[in-house]
C-alpha positions in Angstrom: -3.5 -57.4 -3.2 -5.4 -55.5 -0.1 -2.7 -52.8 -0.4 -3.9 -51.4 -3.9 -7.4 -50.0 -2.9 -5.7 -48.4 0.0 -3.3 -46.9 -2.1 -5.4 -45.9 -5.0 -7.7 -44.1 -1.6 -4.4 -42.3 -0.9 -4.1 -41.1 -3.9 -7.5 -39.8 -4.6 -7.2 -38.4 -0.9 -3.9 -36.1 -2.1 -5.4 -35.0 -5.1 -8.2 -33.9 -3.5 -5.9 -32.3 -1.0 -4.0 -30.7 -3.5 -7.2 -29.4 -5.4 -8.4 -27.8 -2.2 -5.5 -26.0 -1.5 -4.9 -24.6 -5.3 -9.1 -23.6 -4.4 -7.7 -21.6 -1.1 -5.2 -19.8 -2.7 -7.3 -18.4 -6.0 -9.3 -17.8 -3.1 -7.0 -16.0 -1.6 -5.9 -14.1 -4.8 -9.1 -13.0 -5.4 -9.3 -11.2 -1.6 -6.7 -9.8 -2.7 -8.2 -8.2 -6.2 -11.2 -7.2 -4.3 -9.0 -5.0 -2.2 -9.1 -3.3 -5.1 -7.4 -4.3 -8.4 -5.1 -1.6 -8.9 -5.7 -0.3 -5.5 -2.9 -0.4 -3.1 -2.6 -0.1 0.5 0.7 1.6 1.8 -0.3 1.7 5.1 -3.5 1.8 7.5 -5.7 4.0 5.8 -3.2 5.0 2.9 -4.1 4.0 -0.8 -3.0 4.6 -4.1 -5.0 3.5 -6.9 -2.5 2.9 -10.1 -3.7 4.9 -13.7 -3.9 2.9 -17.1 -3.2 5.2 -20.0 -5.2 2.9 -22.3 -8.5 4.4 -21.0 -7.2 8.2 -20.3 -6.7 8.0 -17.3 -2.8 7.1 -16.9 -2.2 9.4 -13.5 -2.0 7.7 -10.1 -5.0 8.4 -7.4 -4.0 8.6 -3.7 -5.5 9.0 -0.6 -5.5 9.6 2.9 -7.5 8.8 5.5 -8.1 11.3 8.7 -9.9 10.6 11.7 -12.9 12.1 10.2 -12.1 12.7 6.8 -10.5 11.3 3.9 -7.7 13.6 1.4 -7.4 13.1 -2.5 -3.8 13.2 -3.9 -4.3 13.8 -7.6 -7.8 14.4 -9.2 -7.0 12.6 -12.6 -9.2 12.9 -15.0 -13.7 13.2 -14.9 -14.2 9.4 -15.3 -11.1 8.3 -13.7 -11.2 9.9 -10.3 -15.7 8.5 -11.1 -14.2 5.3 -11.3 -11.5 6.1 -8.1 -13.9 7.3 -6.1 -15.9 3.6 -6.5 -12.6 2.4 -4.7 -12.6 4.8 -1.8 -15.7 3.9 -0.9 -14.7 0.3 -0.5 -11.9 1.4 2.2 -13.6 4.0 3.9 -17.0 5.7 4.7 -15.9 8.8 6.0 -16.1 12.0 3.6 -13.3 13.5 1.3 -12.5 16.7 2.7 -9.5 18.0 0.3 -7.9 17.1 -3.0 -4.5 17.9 -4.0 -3.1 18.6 -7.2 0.6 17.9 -7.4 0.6 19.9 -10.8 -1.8 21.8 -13.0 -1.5 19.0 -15.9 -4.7 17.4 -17.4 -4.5 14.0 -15.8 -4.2 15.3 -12.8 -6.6 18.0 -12.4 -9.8 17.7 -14.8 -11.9 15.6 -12.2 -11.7 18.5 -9.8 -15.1 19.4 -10.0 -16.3 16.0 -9.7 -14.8 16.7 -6.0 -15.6 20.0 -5.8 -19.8 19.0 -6.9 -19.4 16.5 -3.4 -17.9 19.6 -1.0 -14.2 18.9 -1.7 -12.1 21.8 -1.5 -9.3 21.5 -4.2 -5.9 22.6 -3.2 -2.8 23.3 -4.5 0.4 25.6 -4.7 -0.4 29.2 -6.0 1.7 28.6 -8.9 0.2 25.5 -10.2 -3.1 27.5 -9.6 -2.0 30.0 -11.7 -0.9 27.8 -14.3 -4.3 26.2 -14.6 -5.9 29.3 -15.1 -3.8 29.4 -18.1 -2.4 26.8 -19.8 -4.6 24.3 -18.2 -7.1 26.3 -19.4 -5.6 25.7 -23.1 -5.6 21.7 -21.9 -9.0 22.0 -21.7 -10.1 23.9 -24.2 -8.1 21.3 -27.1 -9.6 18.7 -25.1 -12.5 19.6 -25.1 -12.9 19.5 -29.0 -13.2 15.7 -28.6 -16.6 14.0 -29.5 -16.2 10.3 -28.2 -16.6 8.8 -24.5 -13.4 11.0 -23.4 -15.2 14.0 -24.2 -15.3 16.8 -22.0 -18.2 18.3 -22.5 -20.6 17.2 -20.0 -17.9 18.7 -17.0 -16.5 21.8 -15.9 -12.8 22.9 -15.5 -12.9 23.6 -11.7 -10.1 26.1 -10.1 -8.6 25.5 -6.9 -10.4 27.1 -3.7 -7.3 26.7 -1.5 -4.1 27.5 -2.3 -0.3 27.7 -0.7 2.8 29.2 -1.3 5.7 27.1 0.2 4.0 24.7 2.7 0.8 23.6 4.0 0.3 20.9 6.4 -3.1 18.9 7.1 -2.9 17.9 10.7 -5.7 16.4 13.1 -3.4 15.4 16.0 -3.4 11.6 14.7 -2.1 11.8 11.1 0.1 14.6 9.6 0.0 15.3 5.4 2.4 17.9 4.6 2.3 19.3 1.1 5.7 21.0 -0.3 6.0 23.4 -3.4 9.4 22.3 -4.8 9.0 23.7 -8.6 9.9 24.4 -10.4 11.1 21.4 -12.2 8.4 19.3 -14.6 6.1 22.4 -13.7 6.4 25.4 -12.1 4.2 24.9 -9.5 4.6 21.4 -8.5 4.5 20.3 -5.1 4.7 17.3 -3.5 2.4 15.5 -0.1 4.6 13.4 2.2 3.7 11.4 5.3 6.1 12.4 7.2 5.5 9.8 10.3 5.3 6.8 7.8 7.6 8.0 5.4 5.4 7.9 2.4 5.9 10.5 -0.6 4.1 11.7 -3.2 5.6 13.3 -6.2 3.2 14.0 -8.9 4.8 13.7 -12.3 8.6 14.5 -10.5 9.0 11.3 -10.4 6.9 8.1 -12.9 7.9 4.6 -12.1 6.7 2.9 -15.9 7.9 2.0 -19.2 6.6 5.0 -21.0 8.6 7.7 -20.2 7.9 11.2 -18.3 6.5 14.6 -20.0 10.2 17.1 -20.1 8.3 19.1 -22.4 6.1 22.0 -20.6 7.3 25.2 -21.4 8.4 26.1 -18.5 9.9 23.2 -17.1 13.6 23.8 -15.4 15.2 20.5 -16.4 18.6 21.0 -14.2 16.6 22.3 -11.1 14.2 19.2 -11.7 17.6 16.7 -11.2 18.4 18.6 -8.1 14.7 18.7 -6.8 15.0 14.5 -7.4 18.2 14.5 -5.5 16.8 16.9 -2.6 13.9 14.3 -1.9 16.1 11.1 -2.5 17.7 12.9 1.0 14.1 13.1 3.3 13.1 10.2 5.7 11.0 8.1 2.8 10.5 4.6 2.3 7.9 4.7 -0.3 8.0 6.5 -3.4 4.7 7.0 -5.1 5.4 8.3 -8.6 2.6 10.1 -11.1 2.4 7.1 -13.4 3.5 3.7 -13.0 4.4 1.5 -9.8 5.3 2.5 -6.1 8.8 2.7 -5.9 11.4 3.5 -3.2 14.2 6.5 -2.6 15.8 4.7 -5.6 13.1 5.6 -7.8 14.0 8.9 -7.3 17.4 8.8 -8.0 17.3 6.9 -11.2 14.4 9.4 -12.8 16.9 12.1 -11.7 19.9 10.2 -13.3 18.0 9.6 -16.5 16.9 13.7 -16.5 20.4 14.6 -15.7 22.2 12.9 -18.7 19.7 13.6 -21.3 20.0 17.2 -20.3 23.8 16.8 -20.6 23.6 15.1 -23.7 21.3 17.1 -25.3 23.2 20.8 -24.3 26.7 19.3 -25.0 25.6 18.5 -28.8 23.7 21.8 -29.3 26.5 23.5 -28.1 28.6 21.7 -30.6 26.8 22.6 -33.6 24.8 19.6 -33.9 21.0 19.6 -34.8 17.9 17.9 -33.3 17.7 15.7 -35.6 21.2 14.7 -35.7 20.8 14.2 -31.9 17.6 12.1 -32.0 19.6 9.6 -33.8 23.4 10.0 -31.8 21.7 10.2 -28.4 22.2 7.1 -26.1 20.1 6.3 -22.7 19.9 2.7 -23.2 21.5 3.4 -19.7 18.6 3.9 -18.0 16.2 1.1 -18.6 12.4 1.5 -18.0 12.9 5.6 -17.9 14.4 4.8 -21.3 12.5 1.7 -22.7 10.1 3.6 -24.9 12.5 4.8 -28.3 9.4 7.3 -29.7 9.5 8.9 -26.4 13.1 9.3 -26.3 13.1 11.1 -29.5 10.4 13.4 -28.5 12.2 14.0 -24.7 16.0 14.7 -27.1 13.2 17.2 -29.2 11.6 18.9 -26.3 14.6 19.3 -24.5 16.6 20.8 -27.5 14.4 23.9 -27.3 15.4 25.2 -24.2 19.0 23.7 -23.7 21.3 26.4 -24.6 23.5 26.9 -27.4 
């Protein structure tokens, strides 16, 4: 009959239709990739490029963009603010001015003098710069024993050239970064940038939004202040949350790493104070609670360890 040809014409007609359009939107995928891959864009001219811990480099890289220049948030680590830098030059052509370190720890400060080598000034809170000098100095000095592609021995450990005590603001009448020193909490000279016109904060290792769990374990970190320093920033003007490690999150971010903090630090001071051991609590301890801030069980048990020590008795 004269209708089959036509049909069997429609049909090859829709399938090639449909082909096409599964073509536009890889297409259209891939745009999206090239924006960068792990590279985000929070706003017009704000980026943060997410770590991966399975090549040392776990720490988020931010960063701004100024009328006529560009600041870092977080100078990770020699190769991974190398490989960041590849993406900043995708979104921008204008020079990197500053880079600030929320906190002196490794993965967030060691490519400083990458920056510095371009004419970055590195900036952070006097505290953090004074922990640098010391036990980031001790960072880099274990670290540096290593002999395989994470080595440090082709770089230099690189010391802040601008420091802050309480606040510092970066303002060119456009765009206004304000950078806080809140610590201490997971250090004690963290700080955090926010944004305050687009309500975009950064919080350095305060906050992480992953599955692996956060670092309670510096020496001098002040667990109960750290909850209330969470519960202080879940109160600014913010909308988007971006954490040290893992994925942007939201005011709720905040309130859930300071929920998790807050009962482990309960938990753990409760059973010291009843006699109980570390080990005894590595195994009685429950924050199934919390989900991701909670999901990895070797992590727990180090966080119960850690935050035995300085719990009181």
């Amino acid at each position: 009959m004269p209708t089959y040809p036509y049909r069997g014409l429609q049909m090859r007609r829709a399938v090639l239709l449909v082909v096409l359009l599964l073509l536009l939107v890889a297409a259209y995928e891939r745009g999206l990739d090239s924006q960068g891959g792990p590279v985000h864009q929070l706003a017009p001219g704000v980026f943060t490029r997410l770590g991966d811990k399975d090549v040392r480099q776990p720490a988020n890289t931010s960063w701004v963009e100024f009328r006529n220049f560009v600041v870092v948030i977080d100078a990770n680590t020699p190769w991974g603010i190398r490989d960041a830098l590849a993406e900043i030059k995708k979104t921008t052509s204008k020079p990197i001015r500053y880079v600030f370190d929320t906190h002196y720890h490794w993965d967030h400060t060691q490519g400083n003098s990458i920056l510095a080598d371009e004419g970055v000034i590195v900036v952070c809170s006097q505290d953090c710069a004074s922990e640098l000098a010391v036990k980031g100095k001790g960072e880099w000095d274990q670290m540096s024993k290593r002999t395989d592609q994470y080595s440090l021995a082709p770089y230099r450990m690189e010391q802040p050239s601008l420091v802050f005590g309480d606040f510092m603001a970066i303002d060119d009448g456009e765009r206004r970064l304000e950078l806080w020193r809140v610590g201490p909490a997971h250090t004690i000279g963290d700080a955090v940038a926010l944004l305050p016109k687009e309500g975009i904060l950064f919080t350095g290792d305060l906050c992480v939004n992953w599955r692996f769990g956060n670092n309670v374990g510096d020496r001098d970190a002040d667990h109960p202040h750290w909850v209330q320093v969470l519960n202080d920033l879940a109160g600014w003007n913010v909308k988007t949350v971006v954490p040290g490690h893992g994925g942007v999150g939201t005011v709720e971010t905040l309130r859930a790493q300071s929920a998790f903090l807050d009962d482990l630090w309960k938990q753990v001071t409760a059973g010291k104070r009843a006699g109980k051991t570390a080990d005894q609590l590595v195994k009685e301890v429950d924050l199934s609670k919390h989900g991701d801030f909670a999901a990895d069980a070797q992590q727990n048990q180090s966080a119960i360890r850690q935050v035995f020590r300085k719990a009181p008795g």
